[in-house]
MARDODO-217221 format. One line per field, with one value per residue (C-alpha): y, x, z; residue number from 1; residue in one letter. Coordinates in Angstrom, 3 decimals, decimal comma, always signed. Layout:
MARDODO-217221
py: (Y_...)
px: (X_...)
pz: (Z_...)
num: (NUM_...)
residu: (A_...)
//
This chain:
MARDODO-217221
py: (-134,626_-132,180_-129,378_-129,914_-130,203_-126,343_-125,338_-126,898_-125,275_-122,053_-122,230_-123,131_-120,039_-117,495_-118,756_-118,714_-115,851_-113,586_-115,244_-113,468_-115,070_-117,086_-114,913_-110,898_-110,054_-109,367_-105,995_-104,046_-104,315_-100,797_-100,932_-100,382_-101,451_-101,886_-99,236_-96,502_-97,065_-94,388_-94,900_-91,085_-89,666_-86,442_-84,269_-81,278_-79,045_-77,764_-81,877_-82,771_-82,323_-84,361_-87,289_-87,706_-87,818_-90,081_-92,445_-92,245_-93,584_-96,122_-97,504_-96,243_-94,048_-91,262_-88,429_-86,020_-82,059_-80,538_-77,915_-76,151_-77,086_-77,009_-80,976_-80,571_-79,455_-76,413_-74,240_-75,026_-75,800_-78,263_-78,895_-82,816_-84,489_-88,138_-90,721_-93,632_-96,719_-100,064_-101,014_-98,498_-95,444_-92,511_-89,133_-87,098_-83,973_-81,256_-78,753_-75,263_-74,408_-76,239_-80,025_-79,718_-83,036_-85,591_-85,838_-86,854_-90,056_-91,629_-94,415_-95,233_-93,841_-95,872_-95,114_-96,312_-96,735_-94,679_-93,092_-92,590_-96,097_-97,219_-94,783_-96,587_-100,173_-99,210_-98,185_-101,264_-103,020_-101,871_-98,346_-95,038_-91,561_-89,377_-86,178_-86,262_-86,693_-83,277_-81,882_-81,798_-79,896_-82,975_-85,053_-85,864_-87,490_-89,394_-90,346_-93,347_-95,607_-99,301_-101,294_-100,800_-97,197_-98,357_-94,943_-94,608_-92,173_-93,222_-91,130_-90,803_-88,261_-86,184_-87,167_-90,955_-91,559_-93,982_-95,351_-98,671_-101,824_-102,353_-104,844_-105,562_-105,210_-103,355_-104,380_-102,688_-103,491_-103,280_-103,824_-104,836_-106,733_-109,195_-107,239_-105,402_-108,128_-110,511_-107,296_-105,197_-108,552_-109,405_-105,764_-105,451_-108,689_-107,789_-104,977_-105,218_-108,579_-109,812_-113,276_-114,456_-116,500_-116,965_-117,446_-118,073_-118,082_-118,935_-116,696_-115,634_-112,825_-111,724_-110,445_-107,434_-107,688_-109,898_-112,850_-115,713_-114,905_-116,076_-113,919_-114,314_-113,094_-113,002_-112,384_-110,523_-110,092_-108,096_-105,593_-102,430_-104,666_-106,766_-106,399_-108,413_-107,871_-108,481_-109,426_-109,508_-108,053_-104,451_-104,481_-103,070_-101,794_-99,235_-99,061_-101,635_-100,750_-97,367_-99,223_-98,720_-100,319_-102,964_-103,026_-106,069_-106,240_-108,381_-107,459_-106,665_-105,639_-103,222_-101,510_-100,836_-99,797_-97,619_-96,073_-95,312_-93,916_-91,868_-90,954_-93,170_-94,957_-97,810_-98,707_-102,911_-104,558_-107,099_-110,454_-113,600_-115,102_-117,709_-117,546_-113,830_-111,359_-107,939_-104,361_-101,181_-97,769_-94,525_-91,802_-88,343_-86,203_-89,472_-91,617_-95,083_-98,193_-101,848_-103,661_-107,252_-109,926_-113,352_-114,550_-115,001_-118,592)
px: (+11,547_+8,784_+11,969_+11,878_+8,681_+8,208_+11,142_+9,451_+5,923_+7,615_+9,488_+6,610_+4,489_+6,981_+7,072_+3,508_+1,747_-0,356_-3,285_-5,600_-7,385_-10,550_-12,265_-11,624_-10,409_-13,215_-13,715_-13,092_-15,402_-16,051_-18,579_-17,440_-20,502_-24,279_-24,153_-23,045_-25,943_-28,956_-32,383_-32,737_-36,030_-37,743_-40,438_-41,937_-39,471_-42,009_-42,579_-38,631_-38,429_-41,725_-40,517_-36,645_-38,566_-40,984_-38,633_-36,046_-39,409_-39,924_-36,224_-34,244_-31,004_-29,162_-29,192_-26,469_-26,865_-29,300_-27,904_-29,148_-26,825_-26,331_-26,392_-26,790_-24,835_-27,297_-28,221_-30,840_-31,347_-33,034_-32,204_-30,783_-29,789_-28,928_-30,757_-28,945_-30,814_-30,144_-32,127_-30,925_-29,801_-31,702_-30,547_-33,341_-34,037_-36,591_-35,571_-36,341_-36,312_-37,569_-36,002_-33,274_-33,527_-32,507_-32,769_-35,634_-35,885_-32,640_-33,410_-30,307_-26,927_-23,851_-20,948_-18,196_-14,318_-13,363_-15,952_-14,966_-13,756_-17,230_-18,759_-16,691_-17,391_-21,138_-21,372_-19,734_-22,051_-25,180_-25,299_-26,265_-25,228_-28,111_-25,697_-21,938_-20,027_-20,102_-18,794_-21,206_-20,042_-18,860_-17,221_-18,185_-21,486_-22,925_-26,316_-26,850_-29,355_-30,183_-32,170_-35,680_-35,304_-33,657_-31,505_-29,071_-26,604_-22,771_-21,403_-17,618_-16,617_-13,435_-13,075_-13,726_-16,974_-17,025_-20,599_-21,641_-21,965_-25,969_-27,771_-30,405_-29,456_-32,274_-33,518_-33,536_-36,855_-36,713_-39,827_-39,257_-41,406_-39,091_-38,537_-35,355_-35,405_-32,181_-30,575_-30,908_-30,110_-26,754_-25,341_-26,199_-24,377_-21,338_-20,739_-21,721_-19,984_-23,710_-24,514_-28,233_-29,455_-32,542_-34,645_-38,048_-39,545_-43,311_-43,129_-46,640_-47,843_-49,973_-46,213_-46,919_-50,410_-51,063_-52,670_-53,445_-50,791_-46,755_-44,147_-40,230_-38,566_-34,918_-32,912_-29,397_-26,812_-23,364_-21,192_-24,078_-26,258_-29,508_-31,689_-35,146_-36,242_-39,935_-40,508_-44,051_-46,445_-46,195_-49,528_-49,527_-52,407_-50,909_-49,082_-47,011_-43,734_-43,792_-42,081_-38,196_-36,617_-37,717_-36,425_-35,793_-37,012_-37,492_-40,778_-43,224_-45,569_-44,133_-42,306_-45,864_-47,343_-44,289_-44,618_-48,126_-47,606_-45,095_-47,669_-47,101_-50,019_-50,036_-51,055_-50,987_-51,708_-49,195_-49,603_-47,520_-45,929_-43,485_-41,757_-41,996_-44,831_-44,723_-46,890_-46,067_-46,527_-46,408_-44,339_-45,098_-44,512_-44,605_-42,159_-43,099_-41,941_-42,111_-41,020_-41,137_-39,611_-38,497_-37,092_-39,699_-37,809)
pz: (-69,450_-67,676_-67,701_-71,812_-72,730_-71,390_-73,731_-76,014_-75,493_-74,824_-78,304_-79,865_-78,579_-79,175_-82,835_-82,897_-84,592_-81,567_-80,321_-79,421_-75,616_-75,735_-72,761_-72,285_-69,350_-66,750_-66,014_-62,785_-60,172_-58,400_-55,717_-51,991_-50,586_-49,830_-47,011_-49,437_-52,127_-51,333_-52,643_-54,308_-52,669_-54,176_-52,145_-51,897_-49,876_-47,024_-46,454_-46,147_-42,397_-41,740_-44,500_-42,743_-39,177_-40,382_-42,213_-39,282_-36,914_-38,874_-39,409_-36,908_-37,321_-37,922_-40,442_-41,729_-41,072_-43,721_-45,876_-49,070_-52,157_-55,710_-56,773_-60,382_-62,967_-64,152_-61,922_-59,480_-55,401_-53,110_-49,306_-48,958_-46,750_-45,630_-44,038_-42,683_-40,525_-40,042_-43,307_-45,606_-47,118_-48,973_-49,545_-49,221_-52,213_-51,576_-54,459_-53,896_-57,676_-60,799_-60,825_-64,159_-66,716_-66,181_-62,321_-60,358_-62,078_-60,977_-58,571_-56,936_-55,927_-55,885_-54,630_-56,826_-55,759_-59,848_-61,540_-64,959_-65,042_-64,074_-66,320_-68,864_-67,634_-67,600_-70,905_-72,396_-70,788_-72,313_-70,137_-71,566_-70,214_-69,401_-69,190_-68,993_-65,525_-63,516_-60,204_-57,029_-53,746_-52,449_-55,044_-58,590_-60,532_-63,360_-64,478_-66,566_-67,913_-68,878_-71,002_-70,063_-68,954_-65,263_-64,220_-62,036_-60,310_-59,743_-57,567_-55,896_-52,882_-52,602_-48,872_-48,829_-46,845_-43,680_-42,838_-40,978_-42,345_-42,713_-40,192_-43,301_-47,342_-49,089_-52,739_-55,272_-56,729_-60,900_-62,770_-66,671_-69,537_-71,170_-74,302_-72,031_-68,964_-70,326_-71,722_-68,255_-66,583_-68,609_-68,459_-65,091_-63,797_-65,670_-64,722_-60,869_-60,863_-59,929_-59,275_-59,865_-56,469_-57,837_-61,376_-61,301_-64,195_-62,224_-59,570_-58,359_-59,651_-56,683_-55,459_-57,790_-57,143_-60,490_-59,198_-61,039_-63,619_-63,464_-63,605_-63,518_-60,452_-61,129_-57,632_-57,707_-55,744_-55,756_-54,282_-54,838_-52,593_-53,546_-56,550_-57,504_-60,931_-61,384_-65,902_-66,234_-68,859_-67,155_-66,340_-63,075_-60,568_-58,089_-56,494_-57,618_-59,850_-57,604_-55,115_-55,910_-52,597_-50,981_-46,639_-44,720_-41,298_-38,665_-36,803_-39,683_-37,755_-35,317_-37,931_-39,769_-36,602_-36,219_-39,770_-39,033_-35,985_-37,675_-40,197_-43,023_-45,066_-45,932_-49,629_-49,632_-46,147_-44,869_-47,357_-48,063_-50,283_-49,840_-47,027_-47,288_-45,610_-46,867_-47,473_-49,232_-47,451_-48,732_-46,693_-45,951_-49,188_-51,006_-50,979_-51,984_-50,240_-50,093_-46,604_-46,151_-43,413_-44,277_-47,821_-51,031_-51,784)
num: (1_2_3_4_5_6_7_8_9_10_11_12_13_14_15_16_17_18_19_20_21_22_23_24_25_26_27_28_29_30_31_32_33_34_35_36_37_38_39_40_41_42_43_44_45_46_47_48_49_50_51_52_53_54_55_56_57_58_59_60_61_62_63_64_65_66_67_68_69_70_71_72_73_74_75_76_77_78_79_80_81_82_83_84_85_86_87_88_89_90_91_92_93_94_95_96_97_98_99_100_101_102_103_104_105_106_107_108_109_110_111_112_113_114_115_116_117_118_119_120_121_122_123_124_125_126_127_128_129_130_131_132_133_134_135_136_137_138_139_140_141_142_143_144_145_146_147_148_149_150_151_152_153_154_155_156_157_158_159_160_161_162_163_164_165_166_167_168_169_170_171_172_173_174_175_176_177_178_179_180_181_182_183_184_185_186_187_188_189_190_191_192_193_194_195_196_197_198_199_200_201_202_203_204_205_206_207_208_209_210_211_212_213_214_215_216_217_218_219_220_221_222_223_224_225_226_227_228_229_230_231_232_233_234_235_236_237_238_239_240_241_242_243_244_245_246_247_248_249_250_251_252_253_254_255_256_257_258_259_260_261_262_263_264_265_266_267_268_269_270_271_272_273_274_275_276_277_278_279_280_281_282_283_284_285_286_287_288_289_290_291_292_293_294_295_296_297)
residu: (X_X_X_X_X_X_X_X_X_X_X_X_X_X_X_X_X_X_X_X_X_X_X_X_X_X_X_X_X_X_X_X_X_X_X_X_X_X_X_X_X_X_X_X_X_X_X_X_X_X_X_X_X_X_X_X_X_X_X_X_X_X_X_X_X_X_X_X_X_X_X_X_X_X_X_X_X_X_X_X_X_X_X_X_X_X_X_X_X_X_X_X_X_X_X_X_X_X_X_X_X_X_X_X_X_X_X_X_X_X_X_X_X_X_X_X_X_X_X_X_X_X_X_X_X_X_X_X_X_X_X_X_X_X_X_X_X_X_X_X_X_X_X_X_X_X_X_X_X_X_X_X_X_X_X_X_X_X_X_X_X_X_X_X_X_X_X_X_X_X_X_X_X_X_X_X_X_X_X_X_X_X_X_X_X_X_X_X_X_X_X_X_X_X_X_X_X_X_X_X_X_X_X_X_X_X_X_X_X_X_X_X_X_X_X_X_X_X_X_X_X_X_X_X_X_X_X_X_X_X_X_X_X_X_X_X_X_X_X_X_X_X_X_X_X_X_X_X_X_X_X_X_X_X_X_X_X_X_X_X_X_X_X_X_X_X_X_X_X_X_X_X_X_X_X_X_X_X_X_X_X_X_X_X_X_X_X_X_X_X_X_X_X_X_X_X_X)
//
């Protein structure tokens, strides 16, 4: 009886006009992984060498050999290199010539496993192109942008890179008012494949040094690494919104001593919140960074 009902459902469908499916198909998930997505970091080219040695004293690491290249698509030139620690990536830019639009303002580089099908995939999701996909001396590049003005660099190489896994996931620390916080939110998780671990909707808003006000904290996770987005009413006292990545740690303390050893400063002393304690420090030639130990929830 089981055998002919199926004949029967089959028949039935295959008489049927097309139908077209409840749910699209999900799209394509691209990332390769949390190790391969660099916080972008701009400064003045006569500071590079004392920012990577200060940033490598605080964190730990290695860095790739320095060179002088072409990364943009108009002509222009900045020394770069790469920065890799136990906490996270940056790739370091001290241009030697006038920055071209629209670079400088990308936060983050991700390395994606097909870049014009993520180009694609980001754009149905609510992305924007800030210029069209070009070549780089290593591989090839987009810039894009989301609701709320959040840009961001996919990248892919010619020679697949091979770093090591991280020992701490960064965030990536996005600070929106709510007029583009659910559309950032919902383009962002669908095309990262991003799950939300966390949605506070009364955060304290002495974590962006707003206290005595609530904020939403919405916590995200996927295959480009962590992400925190901070919705509050934008009002921000420095230097807080500044602060693009956020590094885990698990000593605090000795890694602030080590930063200012190293000659970093920093800008919001150690404070807690949850079962988080954190500061921000600024780096030589300005970089901008928030480091915490423990978990806000």
């Amino acid at each position: 009886m089981k055998h002919f009902t199926l004949i029967i459902a089959a028949a039935l469908v295959a008489a049927s006009p097309a139908v077209t499916p409840a749910f699209a198909a999900p799209a394509a998930d691209y990332a390769v992984g949390a190790q391969y997505d660099t916080t972008h970091v701009y400064v003045p080219q006569d500071q590079f060498d004392t920012f990577v040695s200060s940033f490598v004293a605080t964190f730990g690491g290695t860095t790739s050999k320095q060179g002088e290249f072409q990364v943009t698509p108009t002509k222009s030139l900045t020394k770069s290199q790469l920065v890799l620690t136990p906490a996270g990536t940056v790739s370091v830019f001290g241009f030697k010539t006038p920055i071209p639009v629209p670079f400088g303002d990308e936060r983050t580089g991700y390395l994606v496993t097909d870049l014009d099908a993520a180009v694609k995939s980001a754009r149905s999701h609510g992305a924007v192109r800030r210029l069209e996909t070009f070549p780089d001396p290593i591989g090839r590049d987009s810039v894009i942008q989301w609701p709320g003005g959040v840009n961001m660099q996919l990248y892919w190489h010619t020679a697949k890179p091979s770093y090591k896994a991280l020992e701490t996931v960064p965030e990536n620390r996005v600070y929106l008012t709510a007029d583009a916080a659910d559309s950032f939110i919902k383009g962002w998780t669908g095309f990262a494949h991003g799950k939300i671990t966390a949605d506070d909707k009364a955060a304290n808003g002495a974590e962006i040094g707003e206290p005595g006000k609530a904020i939403r904290r919405v916590s995200i996770t996927s295959g480009y690494g962590k992400m925190v987005v901070y919705v509050s009413d934008g009002q921000l006292p420095w230097p807080y919104g500044r602060d693009m990545t956020g590094y885990a740690v698990s000593d605090l303390n000795a890694t602030l001593a080590r930063a200012s050893a190293a000659g970093a400063e920093t800008l919001v002393a150690p404070y807690t919140t949850g079962k988080r304690q954190a500061a921000i420090v600024r780096f030589p030639g300005g970089y901008i960074a928030e480091i915490h130990s423990g978990e806000v929830n």
